[in-house]
Residue frames as qw, qx, qy, qz and C-alpha x, y, z in Angstrom:
[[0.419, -0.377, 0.543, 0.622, 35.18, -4.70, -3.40],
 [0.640, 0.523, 0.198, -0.527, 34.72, -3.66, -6.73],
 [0.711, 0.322, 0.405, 0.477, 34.83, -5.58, -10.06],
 [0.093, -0.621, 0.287, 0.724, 37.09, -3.92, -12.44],
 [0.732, 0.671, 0.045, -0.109, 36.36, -3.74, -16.78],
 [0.384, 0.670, -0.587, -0.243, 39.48, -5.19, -17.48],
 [0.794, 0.115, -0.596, -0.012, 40.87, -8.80, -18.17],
 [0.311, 0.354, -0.723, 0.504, 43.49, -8.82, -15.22],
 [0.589, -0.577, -0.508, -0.249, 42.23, -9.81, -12.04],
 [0.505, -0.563, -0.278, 0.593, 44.62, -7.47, -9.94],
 [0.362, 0.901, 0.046, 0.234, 44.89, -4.05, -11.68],
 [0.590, -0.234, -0.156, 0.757, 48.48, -1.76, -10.85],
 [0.021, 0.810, 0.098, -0.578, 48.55, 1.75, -10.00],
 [0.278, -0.519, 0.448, 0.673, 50.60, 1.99, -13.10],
 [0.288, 0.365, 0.816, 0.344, 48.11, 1.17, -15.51],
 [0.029, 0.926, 0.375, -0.045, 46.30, 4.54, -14.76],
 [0.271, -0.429, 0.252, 0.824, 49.51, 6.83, -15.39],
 [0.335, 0.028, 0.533, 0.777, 49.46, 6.56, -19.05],
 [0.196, 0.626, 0.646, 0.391, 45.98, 7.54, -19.54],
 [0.238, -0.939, -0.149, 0.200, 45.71, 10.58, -16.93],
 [0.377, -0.432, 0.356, 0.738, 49.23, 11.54, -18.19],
 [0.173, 0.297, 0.630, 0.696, 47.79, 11.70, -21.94],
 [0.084, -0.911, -0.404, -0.018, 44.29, 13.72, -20.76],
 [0.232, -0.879, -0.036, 0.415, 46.05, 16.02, -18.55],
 [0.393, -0.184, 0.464, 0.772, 48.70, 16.60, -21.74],
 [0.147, 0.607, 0.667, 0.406, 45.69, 16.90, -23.94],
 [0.150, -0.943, -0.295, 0.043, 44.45, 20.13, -21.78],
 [0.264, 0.882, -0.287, 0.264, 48.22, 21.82, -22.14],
 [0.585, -0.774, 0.244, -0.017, 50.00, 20.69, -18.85],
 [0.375, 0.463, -0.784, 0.174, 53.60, 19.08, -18.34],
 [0.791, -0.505, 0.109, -0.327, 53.30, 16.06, -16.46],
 [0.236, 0.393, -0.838, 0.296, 55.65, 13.89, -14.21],
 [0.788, -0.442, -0.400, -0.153, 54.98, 11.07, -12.12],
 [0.778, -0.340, -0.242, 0.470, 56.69, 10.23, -8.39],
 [0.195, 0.598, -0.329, 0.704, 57.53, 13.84, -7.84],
 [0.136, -0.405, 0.543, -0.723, 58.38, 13.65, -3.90],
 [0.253, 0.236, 0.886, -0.310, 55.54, 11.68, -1.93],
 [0.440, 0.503, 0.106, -0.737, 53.32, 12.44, -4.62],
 [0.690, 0.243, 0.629, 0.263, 52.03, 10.02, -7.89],
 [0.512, 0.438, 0.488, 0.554, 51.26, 12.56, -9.93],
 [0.093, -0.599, 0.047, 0.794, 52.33, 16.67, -10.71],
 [0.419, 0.458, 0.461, 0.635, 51.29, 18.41, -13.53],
 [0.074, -0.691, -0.076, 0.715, 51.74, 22.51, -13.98],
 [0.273, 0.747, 0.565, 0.220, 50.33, 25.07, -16.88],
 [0.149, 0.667, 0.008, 0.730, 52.42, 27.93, -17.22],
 [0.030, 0.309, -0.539, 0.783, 51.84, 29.86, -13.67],
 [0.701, -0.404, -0.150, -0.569, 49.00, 28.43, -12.66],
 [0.504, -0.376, 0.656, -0.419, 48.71, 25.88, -9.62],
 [0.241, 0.146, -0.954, -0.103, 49.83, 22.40, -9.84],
 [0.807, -0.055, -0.196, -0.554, 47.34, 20.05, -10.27],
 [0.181, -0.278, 0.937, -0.108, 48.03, 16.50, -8.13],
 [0.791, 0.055, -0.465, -0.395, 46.71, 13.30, -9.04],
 [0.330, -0.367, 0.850, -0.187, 46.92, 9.87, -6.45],
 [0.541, 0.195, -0.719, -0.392, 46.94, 6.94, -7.84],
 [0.549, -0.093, 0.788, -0.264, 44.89, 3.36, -6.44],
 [0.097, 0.179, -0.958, -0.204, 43.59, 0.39, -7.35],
 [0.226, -0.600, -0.767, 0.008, 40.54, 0.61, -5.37],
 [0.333, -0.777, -0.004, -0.535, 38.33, 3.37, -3.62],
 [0.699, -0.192, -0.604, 0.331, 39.79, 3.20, -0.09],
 [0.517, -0.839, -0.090, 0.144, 40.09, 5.21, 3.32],
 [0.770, -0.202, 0.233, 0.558, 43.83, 5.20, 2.31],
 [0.387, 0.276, 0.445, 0.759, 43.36, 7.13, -0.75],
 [0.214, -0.849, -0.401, -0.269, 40.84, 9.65, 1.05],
 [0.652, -0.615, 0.045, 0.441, 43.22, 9.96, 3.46],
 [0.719, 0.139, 0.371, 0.571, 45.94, 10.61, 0.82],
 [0.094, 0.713, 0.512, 0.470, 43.67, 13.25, -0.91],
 [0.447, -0.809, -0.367, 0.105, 43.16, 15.01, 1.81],
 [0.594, -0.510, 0.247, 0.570, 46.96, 15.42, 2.98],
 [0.395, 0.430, 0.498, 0.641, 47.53, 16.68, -0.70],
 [0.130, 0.740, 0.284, 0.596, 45.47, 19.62, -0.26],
 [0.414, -0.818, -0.093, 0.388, 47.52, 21.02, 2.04],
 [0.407, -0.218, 0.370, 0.806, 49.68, 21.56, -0.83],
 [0.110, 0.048, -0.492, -0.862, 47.23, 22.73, -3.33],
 [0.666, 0.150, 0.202, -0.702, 43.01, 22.92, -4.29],
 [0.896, 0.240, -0.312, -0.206, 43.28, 20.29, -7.41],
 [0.131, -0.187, 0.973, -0.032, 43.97, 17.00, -6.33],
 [0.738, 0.150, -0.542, -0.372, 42.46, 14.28, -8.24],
 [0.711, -0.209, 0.670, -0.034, 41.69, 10.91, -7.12],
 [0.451, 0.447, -0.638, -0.436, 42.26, 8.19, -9.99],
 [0.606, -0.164, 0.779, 0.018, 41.06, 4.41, -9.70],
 [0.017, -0.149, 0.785, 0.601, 39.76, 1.95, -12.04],
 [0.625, -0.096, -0.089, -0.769, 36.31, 2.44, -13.17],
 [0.354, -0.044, 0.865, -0.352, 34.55, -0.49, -11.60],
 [0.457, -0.074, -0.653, -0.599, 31.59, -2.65, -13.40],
 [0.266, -0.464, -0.844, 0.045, 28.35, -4.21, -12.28],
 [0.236, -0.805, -0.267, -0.474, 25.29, -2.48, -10.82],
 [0.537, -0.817, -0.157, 0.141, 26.97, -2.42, -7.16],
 [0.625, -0.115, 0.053, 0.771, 30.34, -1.17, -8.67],
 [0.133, 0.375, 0.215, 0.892, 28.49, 1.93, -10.20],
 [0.538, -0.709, -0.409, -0.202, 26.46, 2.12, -7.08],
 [0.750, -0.405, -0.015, 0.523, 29.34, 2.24, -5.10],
 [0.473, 0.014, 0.176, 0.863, 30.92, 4.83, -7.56],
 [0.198, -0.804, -0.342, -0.444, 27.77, 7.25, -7.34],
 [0.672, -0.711, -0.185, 0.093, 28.14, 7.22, -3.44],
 [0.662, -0.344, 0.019, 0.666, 32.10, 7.71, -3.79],
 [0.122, 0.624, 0.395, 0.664, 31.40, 10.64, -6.30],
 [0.346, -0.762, -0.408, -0.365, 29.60, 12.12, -3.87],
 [0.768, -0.527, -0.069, 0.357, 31.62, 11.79, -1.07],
 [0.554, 0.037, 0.085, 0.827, 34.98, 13.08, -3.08],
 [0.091, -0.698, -0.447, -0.551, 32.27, 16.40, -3.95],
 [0.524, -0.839, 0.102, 0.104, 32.01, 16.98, 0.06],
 [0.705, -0.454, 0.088, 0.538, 35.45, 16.39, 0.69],
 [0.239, 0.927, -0.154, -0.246, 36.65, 19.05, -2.48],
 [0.421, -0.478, 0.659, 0.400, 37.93, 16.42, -4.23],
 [0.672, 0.431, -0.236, -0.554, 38.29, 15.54, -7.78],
 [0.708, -0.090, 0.699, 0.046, 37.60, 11.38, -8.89],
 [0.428, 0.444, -0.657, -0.434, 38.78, 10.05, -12.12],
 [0.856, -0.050, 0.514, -0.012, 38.20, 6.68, -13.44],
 [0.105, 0.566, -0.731, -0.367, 40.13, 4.64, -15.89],
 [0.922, 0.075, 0.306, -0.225, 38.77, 1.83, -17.76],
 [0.421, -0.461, 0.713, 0.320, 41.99, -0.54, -17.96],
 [0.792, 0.227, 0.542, 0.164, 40.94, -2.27, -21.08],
 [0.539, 0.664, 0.312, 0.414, 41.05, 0.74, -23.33],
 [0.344, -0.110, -0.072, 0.930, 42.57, 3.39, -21.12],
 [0.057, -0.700, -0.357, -0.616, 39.16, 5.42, -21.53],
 [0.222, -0.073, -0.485, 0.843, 39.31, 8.28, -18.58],
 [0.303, -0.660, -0.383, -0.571, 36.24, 10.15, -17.38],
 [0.092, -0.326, 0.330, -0.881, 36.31, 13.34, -14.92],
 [0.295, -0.560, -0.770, -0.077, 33.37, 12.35, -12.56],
 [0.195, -0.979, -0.053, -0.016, 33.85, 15.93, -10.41],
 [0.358, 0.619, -0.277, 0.642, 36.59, 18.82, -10.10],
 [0.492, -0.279, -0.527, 0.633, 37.72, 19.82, -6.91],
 [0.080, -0.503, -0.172, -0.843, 36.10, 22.34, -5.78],
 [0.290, 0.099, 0.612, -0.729, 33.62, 23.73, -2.06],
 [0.141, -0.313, -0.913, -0.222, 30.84, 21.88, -1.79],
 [0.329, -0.043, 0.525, -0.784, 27.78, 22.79, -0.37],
 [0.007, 0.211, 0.952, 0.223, 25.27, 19.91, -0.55],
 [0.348, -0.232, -0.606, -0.677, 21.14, 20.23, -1.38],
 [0.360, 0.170, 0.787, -0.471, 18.64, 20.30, 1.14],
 [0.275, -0.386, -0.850, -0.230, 15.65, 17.93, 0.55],
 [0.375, -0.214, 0.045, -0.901, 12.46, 20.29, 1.79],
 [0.739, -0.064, -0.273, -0.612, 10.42, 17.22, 1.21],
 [0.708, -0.055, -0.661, 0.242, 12.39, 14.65, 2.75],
 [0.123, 0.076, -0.661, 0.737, 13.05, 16.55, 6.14],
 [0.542, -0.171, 0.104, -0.817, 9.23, 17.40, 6.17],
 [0.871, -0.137, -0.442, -0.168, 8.45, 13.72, 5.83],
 [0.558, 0.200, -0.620, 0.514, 11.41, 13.17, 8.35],
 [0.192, -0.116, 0.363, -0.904, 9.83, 15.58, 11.37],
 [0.609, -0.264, 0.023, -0.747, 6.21, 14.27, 10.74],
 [0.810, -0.140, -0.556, -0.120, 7.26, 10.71, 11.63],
 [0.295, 0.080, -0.693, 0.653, 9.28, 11.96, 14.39],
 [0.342, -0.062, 0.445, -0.825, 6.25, 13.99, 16.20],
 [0.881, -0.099, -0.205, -0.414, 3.74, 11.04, 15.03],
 [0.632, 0.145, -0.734, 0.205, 6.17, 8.45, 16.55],
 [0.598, -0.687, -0.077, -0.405, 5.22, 7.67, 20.28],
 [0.749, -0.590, 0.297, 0.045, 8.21, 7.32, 22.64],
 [0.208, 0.703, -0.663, -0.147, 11.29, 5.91, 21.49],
 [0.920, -0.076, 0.328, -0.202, 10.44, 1.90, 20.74],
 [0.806, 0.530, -0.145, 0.219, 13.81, 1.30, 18.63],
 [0.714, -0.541, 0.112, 0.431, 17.26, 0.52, 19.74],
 [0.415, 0.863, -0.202, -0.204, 19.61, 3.17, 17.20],
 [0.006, -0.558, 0.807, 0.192, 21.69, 1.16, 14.91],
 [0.666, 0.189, 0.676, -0.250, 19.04, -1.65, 14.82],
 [0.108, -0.034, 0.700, 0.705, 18.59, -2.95, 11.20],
 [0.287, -0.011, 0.052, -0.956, 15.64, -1.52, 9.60],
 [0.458, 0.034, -0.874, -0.159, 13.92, -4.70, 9.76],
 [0.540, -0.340, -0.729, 0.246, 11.42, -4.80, 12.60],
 [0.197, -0.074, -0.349, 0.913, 11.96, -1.36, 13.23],
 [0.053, 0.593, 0.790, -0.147, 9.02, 0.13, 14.59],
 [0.172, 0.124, 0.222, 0.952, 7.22, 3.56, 13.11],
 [0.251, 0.049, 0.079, -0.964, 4.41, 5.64, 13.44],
 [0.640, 0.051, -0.633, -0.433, 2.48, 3.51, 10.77],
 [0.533, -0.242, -0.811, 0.012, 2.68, 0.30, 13.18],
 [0.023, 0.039, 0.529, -0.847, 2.25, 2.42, 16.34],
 [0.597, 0.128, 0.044, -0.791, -1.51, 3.13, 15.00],
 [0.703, 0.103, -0.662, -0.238, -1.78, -0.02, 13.44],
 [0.410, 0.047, -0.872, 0.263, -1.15, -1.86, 16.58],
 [0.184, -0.005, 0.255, -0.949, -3.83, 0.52, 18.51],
 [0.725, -0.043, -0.276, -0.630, -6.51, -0.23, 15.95],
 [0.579, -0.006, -0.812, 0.078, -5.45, -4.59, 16.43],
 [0.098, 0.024, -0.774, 0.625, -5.43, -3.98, 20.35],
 [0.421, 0.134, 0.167, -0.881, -8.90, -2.15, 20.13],
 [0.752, 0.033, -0.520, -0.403, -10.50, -5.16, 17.67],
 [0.470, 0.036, -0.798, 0.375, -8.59, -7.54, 20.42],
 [0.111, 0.092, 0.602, -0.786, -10.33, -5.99, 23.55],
 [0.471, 0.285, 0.038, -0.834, -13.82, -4.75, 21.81],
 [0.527, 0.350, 0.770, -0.076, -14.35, -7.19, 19.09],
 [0.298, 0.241, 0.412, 0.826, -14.71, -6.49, 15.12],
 [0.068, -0.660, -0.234, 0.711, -16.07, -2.27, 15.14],
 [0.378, 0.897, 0.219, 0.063, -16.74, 0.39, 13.06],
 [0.611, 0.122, -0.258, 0.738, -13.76, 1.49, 11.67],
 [0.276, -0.753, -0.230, -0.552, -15.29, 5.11, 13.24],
 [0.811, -0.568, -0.079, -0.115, -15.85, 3.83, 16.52],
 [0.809, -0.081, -0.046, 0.581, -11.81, 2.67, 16.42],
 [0.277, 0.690, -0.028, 0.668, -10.59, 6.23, 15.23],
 [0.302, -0.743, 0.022, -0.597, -12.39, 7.80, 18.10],
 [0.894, -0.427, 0.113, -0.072, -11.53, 5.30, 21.14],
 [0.691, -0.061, 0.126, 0.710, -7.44, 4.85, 19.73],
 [0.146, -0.824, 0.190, 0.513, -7.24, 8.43, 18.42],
 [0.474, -0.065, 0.573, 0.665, -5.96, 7.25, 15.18],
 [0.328, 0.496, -0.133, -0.793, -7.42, 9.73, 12.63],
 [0.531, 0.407, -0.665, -0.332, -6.77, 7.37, 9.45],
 [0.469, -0.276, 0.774, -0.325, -7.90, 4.44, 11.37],
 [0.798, 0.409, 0.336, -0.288, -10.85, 3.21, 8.93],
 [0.618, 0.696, -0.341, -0.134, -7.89, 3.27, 6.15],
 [0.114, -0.543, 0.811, -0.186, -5.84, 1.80, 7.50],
 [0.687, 0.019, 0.677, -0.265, -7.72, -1.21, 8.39],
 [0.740, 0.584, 0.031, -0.332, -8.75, -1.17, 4.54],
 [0.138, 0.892, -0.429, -0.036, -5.81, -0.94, 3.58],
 [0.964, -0.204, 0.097, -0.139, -4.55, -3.51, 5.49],
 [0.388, 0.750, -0.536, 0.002, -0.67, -3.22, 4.83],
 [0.162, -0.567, 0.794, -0.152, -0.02, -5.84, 7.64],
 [0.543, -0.291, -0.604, -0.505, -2.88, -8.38, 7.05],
 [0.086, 0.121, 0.711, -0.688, -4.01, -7.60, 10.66],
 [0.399, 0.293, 0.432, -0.754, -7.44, -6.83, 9.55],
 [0.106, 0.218, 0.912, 0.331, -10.61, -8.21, 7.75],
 [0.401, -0.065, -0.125, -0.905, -13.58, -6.07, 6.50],
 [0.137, 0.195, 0.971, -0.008, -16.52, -8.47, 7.58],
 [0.219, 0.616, 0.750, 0.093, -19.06, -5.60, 6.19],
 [0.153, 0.821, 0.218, 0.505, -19.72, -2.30, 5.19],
 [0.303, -0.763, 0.234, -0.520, -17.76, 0.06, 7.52],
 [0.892, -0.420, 0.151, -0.072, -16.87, -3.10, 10.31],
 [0.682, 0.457, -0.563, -0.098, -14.11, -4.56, 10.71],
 [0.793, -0.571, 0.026, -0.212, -12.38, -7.12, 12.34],
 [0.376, -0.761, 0.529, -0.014, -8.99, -8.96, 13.73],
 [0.687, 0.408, -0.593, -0.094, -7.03, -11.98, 11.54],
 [0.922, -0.324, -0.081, 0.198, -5.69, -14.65, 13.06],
 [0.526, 0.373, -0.252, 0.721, -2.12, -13.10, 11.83],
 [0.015, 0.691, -0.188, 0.698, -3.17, -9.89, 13.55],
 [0.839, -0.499, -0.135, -0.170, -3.73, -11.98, 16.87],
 [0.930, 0.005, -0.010, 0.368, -0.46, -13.45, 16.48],
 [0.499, 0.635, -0.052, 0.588, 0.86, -10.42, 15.96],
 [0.139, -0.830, 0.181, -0.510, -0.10, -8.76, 18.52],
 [0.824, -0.509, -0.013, 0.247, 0.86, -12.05, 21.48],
 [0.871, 0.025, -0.010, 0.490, 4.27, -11.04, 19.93],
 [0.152, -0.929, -0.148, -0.305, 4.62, -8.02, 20.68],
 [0.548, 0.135, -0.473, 0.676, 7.82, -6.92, 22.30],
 [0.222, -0.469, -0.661, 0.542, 6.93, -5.73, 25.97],
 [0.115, -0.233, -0.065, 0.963, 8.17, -1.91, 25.58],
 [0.180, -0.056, -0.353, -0.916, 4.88, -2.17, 22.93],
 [0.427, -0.359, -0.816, -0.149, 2.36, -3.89, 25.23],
 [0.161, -0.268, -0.412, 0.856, 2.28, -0.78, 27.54]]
């Protein structure tokens, strides 16, 4: 839920008329409120009416709302009340975004002073691919061995490429005894074995000398615990 920047501690839809009525006047329109199942109409000469829906909060309701709207027309506005704290303007990035796909436009209203600010216009989206993220996304899938995660699991615990080798090198110190990190690479296949170990991100491992290493107590422990599916 999100805080709101004003005193009250319930806002009303009706606190956000006056200001979106005064903008949209400000740009030329005529506005009315409650025309038909609609909160807000405003028309511009011959152009296409612009709708506004009023809430109180960001909600599934008011997406919903939005939606059904643009069967009458492209502009429809959402309107709440701008929200405060870091997870209310977190929360209002993410809904931004969202209204953007959906070809809607999101107003806030900060109730204390009635200040309004467009965050997006209605309008087709098409969203940004990330080159770099899907390449990073593909090389953990074809470096990932089997499918050791249940989908929907929290990301806690969840297992990845990274520990997949990591748990290779541990098993290989655990059978063999502390090695060259070499000697591991070649005998697990891990390429990046000797970094790893350095590296040490889980404190499974202990350099005991140039090039050697060996196996922590943690990384012992780590591995008895081991969930079966990763003791194959």
């Amino acid at each position: 839920m999100w805080g709101y920047d004003h005193d009250m501690s319930a806002p009303r839809e009706t606190e956000l008329y006056d200001p979106v009525k005064t903008f949209l006047e400000g740009q030329g329109y005529e506005v009315k409120s409650e025309v038909g199942t609609v909160d807000v109409v405003a028309m511009r000469g011959d152009e296409p009416p612009v709708i506004v829906e009023l809430k109180t909060g960001f909600t599934l309701t008011l997406l919903h709302q939005g939606i059904a709207r643009q069967g009458l027309c492209d502009a429809v506005y959402l309107a709440v009340p701008r929200p405060k704290g870091v997870q209310g303007l977190r929360q209002l990035k993410g809904n931004v975004a969202l209204c953007r796909r959906l070809g809607l436009g999101l107003i806030t209203v900060r109730l204390r002073d009635g200040h309004l600010e467009v965050h997006c216009d209605p309008g087709p989206y098409q969203p940004r691919k990330s080159g770099p993220r899907l390449a990073r996304l593909l090389r953990e899938f074809a470096r990932r061995v089997g499918d050791p995660n249940t989908g929907g699991a929290m990301r806690a615990g969840l297992v990845t490429a990274y520990r997949q080798d990591a748990v290779l090198c541990a098993r290989h110190l655990s059978d063999h005894g502390a090695s060259k990190g070499a000697a591991v690479a070649r005998a697990t296949g891990v390429v990046r074995a000797t970094a790893m170990m350095r590296a040490d991100h889980y404190g499974w491992f202990e350099r005991l000398e140039q090039g050697i290493y060996g196996l922590t107590p943690k990384g012992r422990a780590a591995l008895d615990a081991l969930p079966h599916r990763l003791k194959e």
